[in-house]
N, C-alpha and C positions, 0 to 999 in steps of 0.2 A: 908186759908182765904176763907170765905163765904159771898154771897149778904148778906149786912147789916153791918157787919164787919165797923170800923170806926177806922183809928190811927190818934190819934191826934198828929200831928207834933211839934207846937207850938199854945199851949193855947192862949196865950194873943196877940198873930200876926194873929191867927184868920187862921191857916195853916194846914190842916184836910187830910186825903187819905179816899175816903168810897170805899167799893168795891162795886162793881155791877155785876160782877159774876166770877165763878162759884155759882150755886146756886142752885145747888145739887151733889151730885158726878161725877166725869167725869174721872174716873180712867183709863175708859175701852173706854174713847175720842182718838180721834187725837189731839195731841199736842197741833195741831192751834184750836181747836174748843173750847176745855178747857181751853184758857189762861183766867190771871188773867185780868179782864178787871175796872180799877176802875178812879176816878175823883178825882184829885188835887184839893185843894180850896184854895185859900190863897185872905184873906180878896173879895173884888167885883170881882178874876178873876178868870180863873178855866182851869185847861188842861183833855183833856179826852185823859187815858193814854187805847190802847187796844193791848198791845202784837200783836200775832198774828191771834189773834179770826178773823172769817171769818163773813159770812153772816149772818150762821144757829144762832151763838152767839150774832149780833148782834138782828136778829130777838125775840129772845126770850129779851133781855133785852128791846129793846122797850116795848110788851107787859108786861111788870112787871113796867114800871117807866114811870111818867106824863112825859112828853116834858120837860116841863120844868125846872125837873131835871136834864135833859141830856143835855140840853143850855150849852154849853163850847164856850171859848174865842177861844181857841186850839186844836186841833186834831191830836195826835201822830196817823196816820193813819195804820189802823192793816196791820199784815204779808208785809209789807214791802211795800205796794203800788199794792201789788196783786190783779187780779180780781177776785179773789175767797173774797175779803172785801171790806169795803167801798161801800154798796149799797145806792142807791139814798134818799131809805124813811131812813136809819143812816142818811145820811149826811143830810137831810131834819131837821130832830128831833135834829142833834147837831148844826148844826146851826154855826159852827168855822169862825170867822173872817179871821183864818191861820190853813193851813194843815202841818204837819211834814212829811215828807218821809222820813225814815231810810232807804238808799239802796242804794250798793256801785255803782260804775260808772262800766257802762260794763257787769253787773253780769251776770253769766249763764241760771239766771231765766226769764230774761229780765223784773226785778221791776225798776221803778212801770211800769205798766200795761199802755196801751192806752186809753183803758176804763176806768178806774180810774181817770187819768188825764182829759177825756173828762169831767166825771161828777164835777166833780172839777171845771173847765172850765164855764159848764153849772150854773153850782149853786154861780157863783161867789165866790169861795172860792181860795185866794192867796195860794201858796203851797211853801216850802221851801224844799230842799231835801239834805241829806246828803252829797252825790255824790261830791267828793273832798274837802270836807271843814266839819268842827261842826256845827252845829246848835246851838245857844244864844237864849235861852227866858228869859228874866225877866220881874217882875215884881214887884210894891209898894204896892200891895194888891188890887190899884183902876186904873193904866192902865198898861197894856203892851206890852211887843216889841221882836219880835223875828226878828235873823238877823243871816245871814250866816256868819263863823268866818275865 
C-alpha cells in the first residue's frame, strides 16, 4: 500500500479506506515509523486508523495533506497511546471528537503515556481505551458513537 492508494469498501454506502502513508519505501524503517497510516470514510464520518506510526510519520503526512483531509470524527491513536505519537500539531490537524487507545491494563510499557493523555486533555478530545473491555464504534454514515463493550 502507497499515499494515494484508495479500497473501496462499499460503493453505494459511500465506505472508502485511502492511505496516507507510507509514501515512499520504508523497508529499512522501524516498524512504528513505517506503519500503514490510512482514513475510514463511511458516508459524513471518518476514523483515522494510524498503526503504530510515531511522530516523525505523523509529521511528514501533515506536510503532504490540507487539514482538512485529515478532519476525523475518530482517532485510533498510534503505537498504543505512546509518547513517541500523538503530537499536538496531529491532534490539532485531526481534530477527533474521540480518541481510541489500544493498550492492555498494566502493560510493561506503561501505554498510554501521561503526555498523551495530557494532550488529549488539553485539546478536549474524549478518549476511550481498551484496557479491560472492546471498544464499539458505529456508525449511519451521518452520526456516530463509540462505547466501551
Amino acid at each position: 500500500m502507497r499515499r494515494g492508494d484508495r479500497i473501496v469498501l462499499d460503493e453505494s454506502a459511500g465506505v472508502k479506506f485511502d492511505v496516507l502513508f507510507p509514501d515512499r519505501d520504508v523497508s529499512d524503517w522501524s516498524r512504528n515509523d513505517g506503519s500503514i497510516v490510512g482514513r475510514l470514510v463511511y458516508g459524513n464520518t471518518s476514523v483515522m486508523l494510524m498503526g503504530d506510526a510515531t511522530k516523525k510519520t505523523e509529521g511528514i503526512i501533515l506536510s503532504e495533506n490540507p487539514p482538512t483531509f485529515l478532519k476525523s470524527d475518530i482517532l485510533k491513536l498510534g503505537h498504543h497511546g505512546s509518547k513517541t505519537s500523538s503530537g499536538e500539531m496531529w491532534l490539532r490537524a485531526v481534530a477527533p471528537k474521540e480518541a481510541v487507545i489500544s493498550a492492555g491494563c498494566h502493560n510493561r510499557y506503561g501505554h498510554p503515556h501521561k503526555e498523551v493523555i495530557d494532550r488529549l486533555t488539553a485539546l478536549s478530545i474524549d478518549s476511550l481505551r481498551t484496557c479491560g473491555g472492546t471498544i464499539v464504534c458505529e456508525s449511519d454514515g451521518i452520526n456516530f458513537e463509540c462505547r466501551k463493550k
